[in-house]
C-alpha positions as CSV (number, residue, x, y, z in Angstrom):
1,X,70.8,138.0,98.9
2,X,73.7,140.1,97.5
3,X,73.5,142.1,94.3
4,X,76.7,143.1,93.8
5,X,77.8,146.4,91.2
6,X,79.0,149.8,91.6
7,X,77.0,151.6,90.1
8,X,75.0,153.9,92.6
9,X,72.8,153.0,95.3
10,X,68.8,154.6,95.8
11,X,68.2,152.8,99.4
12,X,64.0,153.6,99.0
13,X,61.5,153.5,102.1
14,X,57.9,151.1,101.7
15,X,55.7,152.5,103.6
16,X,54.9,156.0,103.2
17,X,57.2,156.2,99.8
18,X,56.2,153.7,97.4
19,X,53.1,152.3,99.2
20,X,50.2,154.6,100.6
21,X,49.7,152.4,103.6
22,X,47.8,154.4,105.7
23,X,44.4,152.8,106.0
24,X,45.7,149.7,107.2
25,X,48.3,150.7,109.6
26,X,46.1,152.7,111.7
27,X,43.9,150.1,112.1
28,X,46.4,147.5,113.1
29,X,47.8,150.5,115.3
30,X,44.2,150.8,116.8
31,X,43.9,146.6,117.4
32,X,47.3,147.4,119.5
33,X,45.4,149.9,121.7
34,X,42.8,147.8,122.1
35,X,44.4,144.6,122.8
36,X,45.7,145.9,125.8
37,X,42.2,148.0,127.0
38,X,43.4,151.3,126.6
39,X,41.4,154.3,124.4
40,X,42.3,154.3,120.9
41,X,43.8,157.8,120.0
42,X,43.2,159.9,117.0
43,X,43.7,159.3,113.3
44,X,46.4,160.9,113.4
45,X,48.2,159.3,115.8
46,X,47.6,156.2,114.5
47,X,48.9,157.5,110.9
48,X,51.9,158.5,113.2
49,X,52.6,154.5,113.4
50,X,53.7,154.5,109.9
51,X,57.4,154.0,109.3
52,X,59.1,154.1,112.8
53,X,59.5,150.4,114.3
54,X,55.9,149.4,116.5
55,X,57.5,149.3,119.8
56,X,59.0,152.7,119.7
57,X,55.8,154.0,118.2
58,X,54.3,152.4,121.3
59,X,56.3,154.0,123.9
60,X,56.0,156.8,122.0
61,X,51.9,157.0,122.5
62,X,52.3,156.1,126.5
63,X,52.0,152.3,126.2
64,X,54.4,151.4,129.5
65,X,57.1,148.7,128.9
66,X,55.5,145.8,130.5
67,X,52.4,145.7,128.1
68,X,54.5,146.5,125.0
69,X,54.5,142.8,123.9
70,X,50.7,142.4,124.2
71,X,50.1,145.5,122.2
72,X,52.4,144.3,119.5
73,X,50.4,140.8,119.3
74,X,47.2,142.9,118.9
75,X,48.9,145.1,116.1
76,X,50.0,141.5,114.5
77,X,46.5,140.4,114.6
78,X,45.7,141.2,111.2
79,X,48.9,142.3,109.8
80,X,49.6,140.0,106.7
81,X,46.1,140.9,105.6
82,X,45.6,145.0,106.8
83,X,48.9,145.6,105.0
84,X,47.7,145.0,101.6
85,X,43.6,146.0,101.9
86,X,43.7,149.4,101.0
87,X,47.0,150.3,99.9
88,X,48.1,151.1,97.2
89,X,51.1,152.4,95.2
90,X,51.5,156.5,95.3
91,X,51.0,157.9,92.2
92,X,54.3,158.4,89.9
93,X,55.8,155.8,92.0
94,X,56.4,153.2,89.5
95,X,57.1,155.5,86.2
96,X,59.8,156.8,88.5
97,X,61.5,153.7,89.4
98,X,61.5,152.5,85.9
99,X,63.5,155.5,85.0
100,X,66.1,155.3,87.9
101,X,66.5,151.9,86.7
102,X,66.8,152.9,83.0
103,X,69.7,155.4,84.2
104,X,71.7,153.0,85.5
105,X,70.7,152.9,89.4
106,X,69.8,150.3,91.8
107,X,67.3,150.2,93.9
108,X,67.0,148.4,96.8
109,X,63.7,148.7,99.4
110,X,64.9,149.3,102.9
111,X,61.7,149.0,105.2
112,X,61.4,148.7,109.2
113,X,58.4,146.0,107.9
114,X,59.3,142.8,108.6
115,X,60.7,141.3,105.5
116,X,58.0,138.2,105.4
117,X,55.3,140.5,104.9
118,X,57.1,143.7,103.2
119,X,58.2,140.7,99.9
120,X,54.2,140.0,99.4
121,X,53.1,143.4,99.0
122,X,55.9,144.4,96.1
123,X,54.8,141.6,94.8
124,X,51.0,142.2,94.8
125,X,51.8,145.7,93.5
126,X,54.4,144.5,90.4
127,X,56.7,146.4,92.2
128,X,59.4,143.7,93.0
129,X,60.3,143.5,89.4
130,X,61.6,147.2,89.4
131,X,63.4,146.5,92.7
132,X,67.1,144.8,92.9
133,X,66.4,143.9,96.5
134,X,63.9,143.7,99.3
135,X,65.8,143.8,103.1
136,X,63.4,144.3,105.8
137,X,62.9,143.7,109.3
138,X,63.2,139.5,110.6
139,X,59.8,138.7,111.8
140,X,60.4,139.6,115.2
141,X,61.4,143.5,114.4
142,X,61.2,144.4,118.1
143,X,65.1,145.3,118.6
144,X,66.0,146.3,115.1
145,X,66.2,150.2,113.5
146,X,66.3,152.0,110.3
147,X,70.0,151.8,110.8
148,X,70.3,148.2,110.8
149,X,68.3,147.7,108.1
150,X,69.8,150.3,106.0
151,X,73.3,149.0,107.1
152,X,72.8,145.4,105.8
153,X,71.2,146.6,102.6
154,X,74.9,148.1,102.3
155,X,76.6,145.1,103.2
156,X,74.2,143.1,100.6
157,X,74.9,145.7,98.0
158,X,78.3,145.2,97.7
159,X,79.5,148.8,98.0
160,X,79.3,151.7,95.8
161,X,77.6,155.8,96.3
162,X,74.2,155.1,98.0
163,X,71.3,157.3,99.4
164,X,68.3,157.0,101.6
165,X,64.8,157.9,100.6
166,X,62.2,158.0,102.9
167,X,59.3,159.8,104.3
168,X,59.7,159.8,108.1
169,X,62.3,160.9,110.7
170,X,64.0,157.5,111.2
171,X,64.7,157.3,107.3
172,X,67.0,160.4,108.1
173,X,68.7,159.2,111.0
174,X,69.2,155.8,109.7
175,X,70.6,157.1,107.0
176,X,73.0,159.3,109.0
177,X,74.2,156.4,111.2
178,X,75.7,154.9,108.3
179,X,77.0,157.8,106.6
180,X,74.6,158.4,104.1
181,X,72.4,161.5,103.3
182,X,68.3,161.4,103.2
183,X,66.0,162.9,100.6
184,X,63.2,163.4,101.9
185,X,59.1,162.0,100.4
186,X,57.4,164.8,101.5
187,X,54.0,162.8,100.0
188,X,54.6,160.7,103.1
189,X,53.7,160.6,106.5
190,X,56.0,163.3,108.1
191,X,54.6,166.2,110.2
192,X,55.6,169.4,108.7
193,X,59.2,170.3,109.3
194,X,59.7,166.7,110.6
195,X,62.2,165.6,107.6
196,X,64.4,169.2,107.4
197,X,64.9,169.4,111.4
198,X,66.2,165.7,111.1
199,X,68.7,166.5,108.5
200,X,67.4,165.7,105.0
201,X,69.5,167.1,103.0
202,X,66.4,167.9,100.3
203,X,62.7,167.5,100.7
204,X,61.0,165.8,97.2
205,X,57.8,167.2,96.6
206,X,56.3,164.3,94.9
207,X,57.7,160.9,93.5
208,X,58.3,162.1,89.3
209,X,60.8,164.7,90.9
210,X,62.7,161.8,92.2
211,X,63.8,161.1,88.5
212,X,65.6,164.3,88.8
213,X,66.6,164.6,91.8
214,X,68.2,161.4,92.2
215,X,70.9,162.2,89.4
216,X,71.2,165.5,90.9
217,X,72.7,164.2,94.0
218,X,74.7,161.8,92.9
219,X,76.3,164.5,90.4
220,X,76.8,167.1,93.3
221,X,78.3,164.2,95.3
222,X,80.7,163.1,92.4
223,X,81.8,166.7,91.9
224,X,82.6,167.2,94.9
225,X,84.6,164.5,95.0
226,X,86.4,165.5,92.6
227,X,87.0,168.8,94.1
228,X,88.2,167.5,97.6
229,X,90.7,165.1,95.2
230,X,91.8,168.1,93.1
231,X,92.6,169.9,96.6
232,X,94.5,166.9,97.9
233,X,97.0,167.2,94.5
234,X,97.4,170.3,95.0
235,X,98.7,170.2,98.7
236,X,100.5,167.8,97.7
């Protein structure tokens, strides 16, 4: 779906941003563990699975390569239904979007979630109707980053300023590999530290802020814009 304009872009994060996930993440996480007989780490491990794509969590918790696909079946197990029981929208989430969209900016929901399951639970939530797009992951996300995703929410967009917002490290580099500056949820998942040593550019506090912080950016990026186009006259 394109949704073409130029006014400026807020590329937002699901899981972790808008949608407190937690609950049922980990316990898909732990039916991954599980499904291929080995111990179930900590909570906070499992919390760890939220964001980042479920293979590279995987790796990233010692699950070797050859029983990667088994342990993604388990976390699949009861995905469509985990992902909704229990979550719910952070608090502040939707005032704020119905503001940014009152000011003139669209907002498009980037997620590593495949895109089948990631439609359902805006809409269960009433958030789809503040949202000018939903691009996810294809329902096998196995191969497919932040970048990607972030990348074809560009293309779909039709151009114009845009910025990332997201809660967990791969929002930032995502965001990086196509250009684009991060502000960081720090209401999220991220470990302390984890958004400002990838490169955010600013860490939000909590999701009202982002009604001010949102134009902020934009208006330092357009002045500086203007600055680097003042210089160029001048050298000429």
């Amino acid at each position: 779906m394109r949704f073409m304009s130029s006014m400026p872009v807020v590329l937002v994060d699901l899981d972790g941003t808008l949608v407190d996930s937690g609950p049922g993440i980990a316990a898909c996480a732990a039916d991954a563990f599980r499904a291929v007989g080995r111990p179930v780490p900590a909570e906070a491990e499992l919390r760890s699975f939220i964001g980042p794509p479920i293979k590279e969590s995987l790796r990233r918790s010692g699950v070797p390569e050859p029983e990667l696909d088994a342990a993604v079946a388990g976390f699949r197990s009861r995905f469509a239904e985990m992902s909704i029981i229990g979550a719910k929208p952070y608090p502040g989430v939707r005032r704020a979007l119905e503001q940014l969209r009152l000011d003139g900016y669209r907002l498009i929901l980037t997620t590593s979630k495949p895109e089948m399951f990631a439609v359902p639970i805006c809409a269960h939530f009433g958030l789809d109707s503040l949202l000018d797009g939903i691009v996810g992951a294809p329902p096998d996300p196995a191969t497919v980053t932040k970048a990607a995703i972030i990348a074809k929410a560009l293309l779909d967009s039709g151009g114009g300023p845009a910025v990332v917002v997201g809660d967990r490290y791969h929002d930032v580099l995502g965001a990086r590999e196509n250009g684009l500056d991060c502000l960081g949820a720090a209401w999220g998942y991220a470990a302390d530290g984890e958004l400002l040593r990838a490169g955010a550019v600013e860490v939000i506090l909590s999701p009202d802020r982002l009604v001010d912080a949102v134009p902020a950016y934009f208006g330092n990026l357009f002045q500086s814009a203007i600055s680097e186009s003042g210089d160029d006259l001048n050298e000429g």
